[in-house]
N, C-alpha and C positions, 0 to 999 in steps of 0.2 A: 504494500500500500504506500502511496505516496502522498506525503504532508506539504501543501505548501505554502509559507511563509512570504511575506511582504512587509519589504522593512527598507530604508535608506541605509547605505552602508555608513554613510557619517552621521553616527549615535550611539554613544557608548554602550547601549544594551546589546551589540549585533551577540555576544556568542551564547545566548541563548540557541537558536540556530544553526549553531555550524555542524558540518559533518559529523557524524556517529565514527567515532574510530576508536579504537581501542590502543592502538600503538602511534606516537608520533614519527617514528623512526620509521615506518612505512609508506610507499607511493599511496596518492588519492587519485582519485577522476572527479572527484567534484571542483568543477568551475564555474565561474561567472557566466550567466545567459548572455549570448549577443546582445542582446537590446540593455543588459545592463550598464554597458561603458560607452558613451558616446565618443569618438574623433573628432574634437573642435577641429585640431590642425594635424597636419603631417606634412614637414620639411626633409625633403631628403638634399643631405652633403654629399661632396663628389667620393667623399674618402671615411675611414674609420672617425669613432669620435670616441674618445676617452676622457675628454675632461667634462669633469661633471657642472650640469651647468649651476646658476643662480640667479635669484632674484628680487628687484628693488623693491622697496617700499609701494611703488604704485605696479606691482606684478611685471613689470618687462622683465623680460628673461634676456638672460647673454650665458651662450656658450662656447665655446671652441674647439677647433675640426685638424685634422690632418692633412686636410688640403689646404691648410696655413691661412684658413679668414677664421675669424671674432664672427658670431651670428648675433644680432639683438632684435628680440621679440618682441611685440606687446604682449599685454595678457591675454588675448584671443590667439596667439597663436601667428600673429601677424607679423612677415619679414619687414622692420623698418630698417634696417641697416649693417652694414658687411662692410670687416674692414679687414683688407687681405696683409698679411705679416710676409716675413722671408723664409719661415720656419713651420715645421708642423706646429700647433697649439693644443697640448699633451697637458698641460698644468691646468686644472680649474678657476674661475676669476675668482675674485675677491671682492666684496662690498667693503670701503674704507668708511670710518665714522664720519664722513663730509658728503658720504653718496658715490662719489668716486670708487669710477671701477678701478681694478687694476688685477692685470694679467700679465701673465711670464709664457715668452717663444721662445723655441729651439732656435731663436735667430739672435738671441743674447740680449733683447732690449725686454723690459719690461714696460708694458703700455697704460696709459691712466686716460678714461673714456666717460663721460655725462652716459646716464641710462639711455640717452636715445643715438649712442653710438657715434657719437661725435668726438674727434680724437682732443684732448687735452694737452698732453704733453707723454714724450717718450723718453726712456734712460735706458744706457746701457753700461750696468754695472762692470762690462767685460771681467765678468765672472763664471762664464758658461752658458751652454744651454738650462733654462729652468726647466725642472720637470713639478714641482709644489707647486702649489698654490698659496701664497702670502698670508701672511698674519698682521694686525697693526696691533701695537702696544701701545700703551696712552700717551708715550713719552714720542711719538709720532715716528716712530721706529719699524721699519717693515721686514719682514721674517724672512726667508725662503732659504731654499736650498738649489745646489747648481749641480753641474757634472764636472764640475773642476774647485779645487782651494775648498771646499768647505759651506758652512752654515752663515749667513749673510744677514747683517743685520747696516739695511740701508736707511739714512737720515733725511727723512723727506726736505728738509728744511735747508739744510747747506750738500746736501747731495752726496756727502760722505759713509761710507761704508766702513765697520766691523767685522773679522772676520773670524769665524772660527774653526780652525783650520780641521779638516780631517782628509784620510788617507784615500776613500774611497767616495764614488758617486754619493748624493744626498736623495735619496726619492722617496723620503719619506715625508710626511705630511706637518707640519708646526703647529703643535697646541699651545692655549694658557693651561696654566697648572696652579693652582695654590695663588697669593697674591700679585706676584709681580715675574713670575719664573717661566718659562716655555720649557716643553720635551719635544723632542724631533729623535726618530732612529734613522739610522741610515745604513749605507751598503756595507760599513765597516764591522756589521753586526752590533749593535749597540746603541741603546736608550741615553740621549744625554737627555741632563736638565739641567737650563743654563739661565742666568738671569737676563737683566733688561739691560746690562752693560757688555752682554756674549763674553763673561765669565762660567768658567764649569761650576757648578755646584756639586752634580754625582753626574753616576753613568751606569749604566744595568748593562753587561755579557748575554748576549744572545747567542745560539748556535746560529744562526741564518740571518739573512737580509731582513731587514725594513723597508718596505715598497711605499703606496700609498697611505697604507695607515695611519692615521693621525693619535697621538695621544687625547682618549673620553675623561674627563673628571668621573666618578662614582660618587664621592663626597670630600667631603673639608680637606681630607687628609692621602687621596687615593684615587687614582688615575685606570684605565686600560690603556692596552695597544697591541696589534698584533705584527705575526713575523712569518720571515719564509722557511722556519722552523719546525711549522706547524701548531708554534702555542701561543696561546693568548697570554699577556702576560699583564699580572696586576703592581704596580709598583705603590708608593708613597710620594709625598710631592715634593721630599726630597730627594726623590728617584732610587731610595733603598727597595731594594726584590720584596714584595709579600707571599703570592703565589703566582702558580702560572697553570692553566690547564689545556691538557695536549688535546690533537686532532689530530688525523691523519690524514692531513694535506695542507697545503698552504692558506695562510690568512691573509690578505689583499688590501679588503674594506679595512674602512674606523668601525668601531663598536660602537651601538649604540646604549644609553644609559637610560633608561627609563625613569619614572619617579619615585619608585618603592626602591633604587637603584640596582636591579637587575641589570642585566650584561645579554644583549643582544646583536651577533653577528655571524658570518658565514665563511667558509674554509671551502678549499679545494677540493676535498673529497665530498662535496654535493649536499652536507648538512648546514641548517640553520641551527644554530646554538642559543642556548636562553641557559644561563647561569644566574647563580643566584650571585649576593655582592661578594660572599666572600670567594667565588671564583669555583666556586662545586656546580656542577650539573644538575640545571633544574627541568630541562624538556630538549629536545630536537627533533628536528624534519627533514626528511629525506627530498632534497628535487634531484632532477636527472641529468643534470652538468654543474660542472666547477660554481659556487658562489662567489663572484670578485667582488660585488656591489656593497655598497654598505647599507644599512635598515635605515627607514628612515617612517616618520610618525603622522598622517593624516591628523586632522585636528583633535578629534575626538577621541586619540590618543590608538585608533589601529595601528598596527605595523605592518610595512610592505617593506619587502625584500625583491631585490632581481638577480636572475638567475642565469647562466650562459644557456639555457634549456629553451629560451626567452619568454618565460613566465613571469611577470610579477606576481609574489604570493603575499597573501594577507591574511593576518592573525590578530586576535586579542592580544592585549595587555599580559595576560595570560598564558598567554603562547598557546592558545588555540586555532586552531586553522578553520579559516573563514572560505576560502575559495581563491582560484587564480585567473590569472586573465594573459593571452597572448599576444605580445609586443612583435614588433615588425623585424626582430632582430636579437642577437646575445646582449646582452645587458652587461658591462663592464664597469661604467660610471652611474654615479647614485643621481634615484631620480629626486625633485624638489616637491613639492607641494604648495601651490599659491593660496594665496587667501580665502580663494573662494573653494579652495578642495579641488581643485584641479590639479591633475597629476604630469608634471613635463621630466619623459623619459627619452634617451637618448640610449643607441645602440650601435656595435661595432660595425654596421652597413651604412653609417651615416643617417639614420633617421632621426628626427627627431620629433618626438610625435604630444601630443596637449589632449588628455584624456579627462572627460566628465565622466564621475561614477554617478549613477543614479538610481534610484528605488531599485528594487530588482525583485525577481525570484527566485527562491532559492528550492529545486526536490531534494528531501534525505531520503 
């Protein structure tokens, strides 16, 4: 017999509802109805897109492509402006506290753009290809990492640069941590955590690289981040080890931190992960290719995950499985969520697509 249910996916009561299962570590076939997700937009790039994109206060979106242009959207999904670099554009933008975009190319300049794509002004640290995405600190200090010399910490104001030097590529992500400190990993295997002066404070030993992942706060005193070691690793925000828990395969995304501060993210070997804060195993789900994407949070506090399988999957708070829905391509870079619940996902075919979820149906 089949029950069915009619409910908007943005309300926090959805997991009344979801699938009957009995093991989360198991495949599902329960997915979203066609008529559940509408396609405001779909933009297709000439090349792959890996940097994930963002967006402003009034919803334009900018993302960046491998065919070396900055895309910026409005919030319908609308092409207003393209601005072509010399380099692929691998690093995600950045929104600075003045509105100010700012984006790092493999062509060594870092670019600073008005939301409606209009270029500002450009720098080139000649410090490398950027593969990060930028942080700004209060002290108007901006973050990133390069593929040469180290951890970078450039002075908007007189244009001088910090450096912190390390031995190998930097493609690891820049977090705040605790009051005034950043953690970055990088190729050299290791967690630093370095102040707002790019002084070392600690550093945490990893067996593997730090890719994308960013260091997530959990609380006052305690951070995530993952590695190409296969474990999530929990430190302190003076970057002393606490725990760290394995998987078996690599970790790509940032974690994401929920409000009870659970620990949600995804690993190469095809599972979502939901630990609890002290880093122990609370739930997982099995999809059908590698997890590179990082989770990210619908208002109402759902989680969606993407998947190279190119599903986005969605879950409670709870890490129940609500249903999934197929995107035009592998998911690598994390999708956003606009104000109004609209979902802008990007995929290694270059699409880039503006999804309305809507009422839906759901059979158990």
């Amino acid at each position: 017999m089949k029950i069915k249910y009619l409910c908007p996916l943005i309300f926090i009561g959805l997991s009344f509802f979801s699938c009957t299962v009995t093991k989360l570590s198991e495949k599902y076939s329960c997915n979203f109805l066609d008529e559940s997700v509408e396609t405001i937009s779909s933009f297709k790039s000439s090349k792959s897109i890996f940097s994930s994109p963002v967006f402003t206060k009034n919803d334009h979106v900018i993302v960046g492509s491998h065919d070396k242009n900055i895309y910026f959207f409005d919030k319908d999904g609308t092409l207003i402006n393209t601005y072509k670099t010399n380099g692929w554009v691998h690093a995600s933008p950045a929104i600075l506290s003045d509105g100010t975009i700012a984006i790092g190319s493999y062509d060594g300049f870092i670019y600073f753009f008005n939301e409606n794509g209009n270029l500002l002004k450009k720098y080139q640290p000649k410090t490398g290809s950027m593969f990060t995405s930028i942080i700004e600190l209060p002290n108007r200090l901006l973050v990133f990492g390069t593929n040469k010399k180290g951890i970078i910490f450039y002075n908007q104001d007189d244009s001088t640069s910090i450096i912190f030097p390390n031995r190998k590529w930097v493609h690891g992500t820049p977090g705040k941590i605790g009051d005034n400190n950043i953690a970055i990993g990088t190729n050299d295997k290791h967690i630093y955590v370095l102040n707002s002066e790019a002084k070392l404070v600690s550093k945490v030993k990893t067996k593997g690289w730090i890719m994308h992942s960013a260091p997530s706060q959990i609380n006052n005193y305690s951070f995530a981040i993952g590695s190409y070691d296969k474990s999530l690793y929990i430190c302190n925000t003076n970057g002393n080890l606490i725990s760290s828990f394995k998987t078996k395969g690599r970790i790509h995304g940032s974690p994401l931190v929920l409000n009870d501060s659970k620990i949600v993210f995804g690993s190469f070997d095809r599972f979502i992960y939901f630990l609890k804060p002290d880093g122990s195993l609370f739930k997982k789900f099995r999809t059908s290719k590698k997890v590179v994407s990082s989770p990210v949070l619908l208002n109402d506090g759902t989680i969606i995950v993407g998947s190279f399988d190119k599903y986005l999957y969605f879950f409670t708070a709870a890490g129940d499985f609500l249903g999934k829905y197929k995107t035009k391509g592998k998911i690598f870079s994390t999708p956003i969520i606009l104000s109004n619940n609209i979902i802008v996902v990007c995929t290694t075919n270059g699409y880039i697509e503006f999804l309305q979820i809507k009422p839906f149906t759901l059979s158990i």
